[in-house]
Structure formats: structure tokens, C-alpha cells
C-alpha positions as CSV (number, residue, x, y, z in Angstrom):
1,X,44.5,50.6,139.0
2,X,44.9,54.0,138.4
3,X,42.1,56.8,136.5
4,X,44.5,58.3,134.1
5,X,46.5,56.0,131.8
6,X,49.8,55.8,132.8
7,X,51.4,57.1,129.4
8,X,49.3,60.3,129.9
9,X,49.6,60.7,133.3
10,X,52.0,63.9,133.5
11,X,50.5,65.5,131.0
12,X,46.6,64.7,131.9
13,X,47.5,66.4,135.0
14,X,49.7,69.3,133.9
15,X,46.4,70.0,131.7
16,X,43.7,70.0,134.6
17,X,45.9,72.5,136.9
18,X,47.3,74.4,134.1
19,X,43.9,77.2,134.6
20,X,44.1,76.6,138.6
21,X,48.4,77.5,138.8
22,X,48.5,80.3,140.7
23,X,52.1,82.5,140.5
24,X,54.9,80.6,141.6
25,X,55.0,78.8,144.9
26,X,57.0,80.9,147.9
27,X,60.4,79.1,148.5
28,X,59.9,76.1,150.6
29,X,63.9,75.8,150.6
30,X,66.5,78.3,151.3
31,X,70.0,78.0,150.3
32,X,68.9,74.1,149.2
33,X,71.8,72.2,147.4
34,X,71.7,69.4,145.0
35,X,73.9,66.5,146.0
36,X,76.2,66.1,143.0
37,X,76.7,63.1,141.1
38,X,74.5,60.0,141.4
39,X,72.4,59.9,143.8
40,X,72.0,56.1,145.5
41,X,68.6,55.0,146.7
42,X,68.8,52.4,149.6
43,X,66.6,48.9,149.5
44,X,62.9,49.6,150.7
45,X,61.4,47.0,153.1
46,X,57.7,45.9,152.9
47,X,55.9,46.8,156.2
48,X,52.5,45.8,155.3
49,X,50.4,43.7,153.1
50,X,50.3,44.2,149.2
51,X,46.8,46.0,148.8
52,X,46.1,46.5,145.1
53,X,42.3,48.5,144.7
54,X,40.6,51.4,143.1
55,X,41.9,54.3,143.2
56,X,39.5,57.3,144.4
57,X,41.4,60.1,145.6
58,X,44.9,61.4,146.2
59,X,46.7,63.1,149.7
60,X,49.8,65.6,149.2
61,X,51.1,64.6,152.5
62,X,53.1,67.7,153.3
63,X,55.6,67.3,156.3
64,X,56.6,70.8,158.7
65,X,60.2,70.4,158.6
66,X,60.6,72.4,161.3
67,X,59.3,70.3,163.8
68,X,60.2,67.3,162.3
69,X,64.0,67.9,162.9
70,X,63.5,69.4,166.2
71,X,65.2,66.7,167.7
72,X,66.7,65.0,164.7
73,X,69.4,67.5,164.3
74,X,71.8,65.5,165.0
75,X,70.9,62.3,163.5
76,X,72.5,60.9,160.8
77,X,70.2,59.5,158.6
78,X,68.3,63.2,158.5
79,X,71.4,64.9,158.3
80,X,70.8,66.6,154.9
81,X,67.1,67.5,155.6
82,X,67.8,68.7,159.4
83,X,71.8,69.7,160.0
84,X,71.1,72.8,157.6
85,X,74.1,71.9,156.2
86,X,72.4,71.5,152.9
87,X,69.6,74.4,153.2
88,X,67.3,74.8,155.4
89,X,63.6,73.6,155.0
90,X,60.0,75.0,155.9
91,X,57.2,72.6,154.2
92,X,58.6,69.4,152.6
93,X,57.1,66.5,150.7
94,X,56.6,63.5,152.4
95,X,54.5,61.6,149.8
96,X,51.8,61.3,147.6
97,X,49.5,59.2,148.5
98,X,46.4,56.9,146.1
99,X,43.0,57.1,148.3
100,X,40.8,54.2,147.5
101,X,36.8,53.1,148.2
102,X,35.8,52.8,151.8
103,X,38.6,54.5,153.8
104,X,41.3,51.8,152.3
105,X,43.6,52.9,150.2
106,X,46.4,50.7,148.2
107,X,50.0,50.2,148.5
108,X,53.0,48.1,148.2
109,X,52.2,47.0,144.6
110,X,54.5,45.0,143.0
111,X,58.0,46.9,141.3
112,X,60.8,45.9,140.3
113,X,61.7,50.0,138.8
114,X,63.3,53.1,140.7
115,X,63.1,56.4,140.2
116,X,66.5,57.7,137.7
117,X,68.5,59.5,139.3
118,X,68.3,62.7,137.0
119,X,64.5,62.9,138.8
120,X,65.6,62.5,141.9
121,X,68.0,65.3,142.3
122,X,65.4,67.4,140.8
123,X,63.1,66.4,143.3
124,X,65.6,66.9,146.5
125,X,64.5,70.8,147.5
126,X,61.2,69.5,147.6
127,X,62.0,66.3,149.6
128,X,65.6,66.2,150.9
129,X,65.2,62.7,151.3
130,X,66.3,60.0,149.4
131,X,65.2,57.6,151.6
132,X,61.9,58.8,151.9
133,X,62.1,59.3,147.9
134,X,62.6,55.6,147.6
135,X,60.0,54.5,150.1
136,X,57.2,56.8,149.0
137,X,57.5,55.1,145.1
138,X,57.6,51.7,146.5
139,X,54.3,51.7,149.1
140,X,52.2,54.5,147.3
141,X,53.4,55.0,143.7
142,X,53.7,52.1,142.2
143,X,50.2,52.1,142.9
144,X,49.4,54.7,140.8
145,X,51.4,54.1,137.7
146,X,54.0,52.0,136.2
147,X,56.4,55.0,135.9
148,X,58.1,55.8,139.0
149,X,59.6,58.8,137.4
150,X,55.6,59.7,136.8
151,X,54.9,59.8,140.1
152,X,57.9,62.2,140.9
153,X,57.0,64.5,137.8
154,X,53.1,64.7,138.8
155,X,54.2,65.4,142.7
156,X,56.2,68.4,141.4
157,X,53.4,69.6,139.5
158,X,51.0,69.8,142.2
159,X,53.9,71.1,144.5
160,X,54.3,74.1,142.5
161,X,50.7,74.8,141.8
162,X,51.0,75.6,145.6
163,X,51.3,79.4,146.7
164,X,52.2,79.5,150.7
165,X,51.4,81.9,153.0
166,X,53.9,83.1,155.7
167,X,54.2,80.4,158.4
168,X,56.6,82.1,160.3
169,X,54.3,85.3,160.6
170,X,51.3,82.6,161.3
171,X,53.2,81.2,163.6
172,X,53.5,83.7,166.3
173,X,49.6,84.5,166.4
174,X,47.9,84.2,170.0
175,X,45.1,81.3,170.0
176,X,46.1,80.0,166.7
177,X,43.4,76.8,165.6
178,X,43.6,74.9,163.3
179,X,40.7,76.5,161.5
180,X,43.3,79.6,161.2
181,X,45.8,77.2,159.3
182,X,43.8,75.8,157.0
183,X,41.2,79.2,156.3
184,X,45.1,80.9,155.8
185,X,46.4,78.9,153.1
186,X,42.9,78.5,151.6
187,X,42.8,82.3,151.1
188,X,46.3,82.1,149.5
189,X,45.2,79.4,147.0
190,X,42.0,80.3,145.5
191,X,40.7,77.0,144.1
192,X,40.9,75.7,148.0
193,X,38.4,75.9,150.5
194,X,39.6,75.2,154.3
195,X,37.6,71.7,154.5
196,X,40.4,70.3,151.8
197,X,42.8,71.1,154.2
198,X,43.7,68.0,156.7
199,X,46.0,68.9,159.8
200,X,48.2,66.7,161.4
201,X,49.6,67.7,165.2
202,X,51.2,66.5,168.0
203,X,50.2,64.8,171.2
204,X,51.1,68.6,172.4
205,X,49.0,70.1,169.6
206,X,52.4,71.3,167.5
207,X,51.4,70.8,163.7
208,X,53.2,68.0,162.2
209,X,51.8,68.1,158.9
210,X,49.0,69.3,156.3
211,X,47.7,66.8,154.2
212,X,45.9,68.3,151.1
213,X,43.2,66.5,149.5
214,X,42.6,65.3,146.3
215,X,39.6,64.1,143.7
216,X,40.3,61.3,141.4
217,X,40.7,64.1,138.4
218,X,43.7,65.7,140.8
219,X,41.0,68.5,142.0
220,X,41.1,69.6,145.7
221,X,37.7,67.9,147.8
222,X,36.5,67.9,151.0
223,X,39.1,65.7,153.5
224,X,37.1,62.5,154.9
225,X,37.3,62.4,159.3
226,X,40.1,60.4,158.7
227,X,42.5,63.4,157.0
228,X,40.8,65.9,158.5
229,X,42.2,65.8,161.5
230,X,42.0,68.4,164.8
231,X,38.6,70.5,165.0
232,X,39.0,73.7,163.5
233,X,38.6,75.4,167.4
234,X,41.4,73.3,168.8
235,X,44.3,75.2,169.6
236,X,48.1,74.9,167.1
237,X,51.2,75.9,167.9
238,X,53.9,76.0,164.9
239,X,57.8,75.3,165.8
240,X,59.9,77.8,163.9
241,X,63.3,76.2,164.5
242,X,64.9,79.0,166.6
């Protein structure tokens, strides 16, 4: 189901980055704070059929909190990620995701395990979600390994094998493209090249997301049409929050 055995999973992947980490990832989070005490995940409904395949690839689906809460501030259910009562958020995981052959990819395989909680605190500056925590394990992870505190520990690794360029400073430059986002953060990480870098905007061309693409041995590749997204000429605007 998966290419590394589950057992070794972490560690197979700690040991392929460990040459490419770069220094420590820029702060994602400011002023982020832990929920204390247990932290409760809520029941995940199926929203598709069970697809089990081969898994090819991965996507680091990476979500621009920004424009996300743009009109979510007030909402309940994103309260923690988008009231800034809790921190405030520039680039947050939305999931990790298994590729698999001829543009499919698998999900929703069979679980019957969550996440403990001591992982998913430790995972809530880099998704303040536990909602989206829960969901992520149940369509995409379980797909990968049996473990869903695996899947957790490997997202964290390739999280902060991640340096970040300034995205507010990138933000405010005149005719921005999306060929300027993703040659920017390929310049900041050196074992990227701006063709691994998918894009996700707006009907109104504000970026949404990046979506970072992944070889079967966890190495960045090339993003097929289908993650590539906008042409690198079209025109991005990036929401700072103000």
C-alpha cells in the first residue's frame, strides 16, 4: 500500500531529508498556543468511495491562512485557526496527501485508530485544526500507514525541512505571477526547482494554497497538470490579513 514499511516509516524518511534540511523553518505561527489538556477529535464522515491503490507520490498540501480566514473570522468552528485568539497563522498544513498511478490517488482506507492526543497538540502550530487533523488521517493517511501517529510525525518532518521566504514582503510586489511564487521559495530551498511547486488560487486569482510535490522516496519532482496549477505568467495576488 505504501513504499516504506510502516514500522520504518519515520525514520526512513527522517534519513532521506536529513542531507537536504536546510536551517530551521521561518515561524509559520506567531504567538501559537497549545490547547491544554486532551485534545478531542470529532467523528469523520466518509465523502467518497474507499480507493485502496499504489502509492506513487506524495502532495504537502499547504493552506495560506490568511486568505483562508478572510471571511471565517467569525466562525466558530475556525475560531482557533482564524479569531487570533490563539496565534496568528501565515502557511498552515492542510494535509498530506498519497499520489497513486494514472492521476488517481487512494483514500478512505479502512481505520478503526486516531491519532493520541500527545501528537496532536504537538502538531497544532502547524495545523490549528483538530478537525482537519482528524479528517486528513482518516481520507489520506491511513492510506499510507497503519500508524496514524506516523503520518503526523513524517508531516512534521517535511514541515520543518521547509525554509520560507517572506510572504508578506512578496506579497506587495507589482505584477506578481505565479512563476514569482514558486521561483521565490525554490531559491529559499535549494533541493527545489519552481516546477515542484503547485499553486492553488482563487476564481479572483488570490493564492489559496501551494501544494509541494513529492517522489515515492519523499524527494521533491516535477507537479503533474493536475497540481500544477495557474501558468507561471498569470497574475497572484496574496491577502495579508490587514
Amino acid at each position: 500500500m505504501f513504499p516504506i514499511p510502516s514500522t520504518r516509516w519515520p525514520v526512513a524518511l527522517a534519513a532521506v531529508l536529513c542531507a537536504a534540511l536546510p536551517a530551521p523553518a521561518l515561524a509559520q505561527a506567531y504567538q501559537c498556543r497549545v490547547p491544554q489538556g486532551p485534545v478531542s477529535l470529532p467523528p469523520v464522515e466518509r465523502d467518497g468511495p474507499v480507493r485502496e491503490t499504489r502509492v506513487t507520490g506524495y502532495t504537502l498540501a499547504l493552506s495560506w491562512s490568511p486568505e483562508f480566514c478572510r471571511f471565517r473570522a467569525e466562525a466558530p468552528q475556525h475560531a482557533r485557526q482564524c479569531s487570533g485568539r490563539d496565534g496568528r497563522f501565515a502557511f498552515v498544513v492542510h494535509g498530506l496527501w498519497p499520489d497513486g498511478p494514472g492521476g488517481t490517488w487512494p483514500q478512505w482506507c479502512p481505520t478503526s485508530r486516531l491519532p493520541s492526543t500527545s501528537e496532536v497538540r504537538a502538531s497544532m502550530c502547524m495545523t490549528p485544526d483538530a478537525a482537519l487533523i482528524a479528517r486528513e488521517w482518516a481520507k489520506h493517511g491511513a492510506c499510507m500507514t497503519p500508524s496514524p501517529d506516523a503520518y503526523l510525525q513524517v508531516i512534521r518532518i517535511l514541515w520543518n525541512s521547509l525554509r520560507w521566504p517572506d510572504f508578506d514582503r512578496l506579497s506587495r510586489r507589482r505584477g506578481l505571477t505565479a512563476g514569482d511564487i514558486r521561483q521565490t521559495f525554490a531559491e529559499a530551498n535549494p533541493y527545489w526547482d519552481a516546477e515542484d511547486v503547485g499553486l492553488v488560487v482563487s476564481n479572483r486569482g488570490w493564492l489559496r494554497e501551494m501544494r509541494l510535490c513529492y517522489d515515492a522516496e519523499f524527494m521533491p519532482t516535477a507537479c503533474d497538470a493536475r497540481r500544477y496549477g495557474p501558468a507561471d505568467d498569470a497574475e497572484v495576488q496574496i491577502w495579508r490579513g490587514l
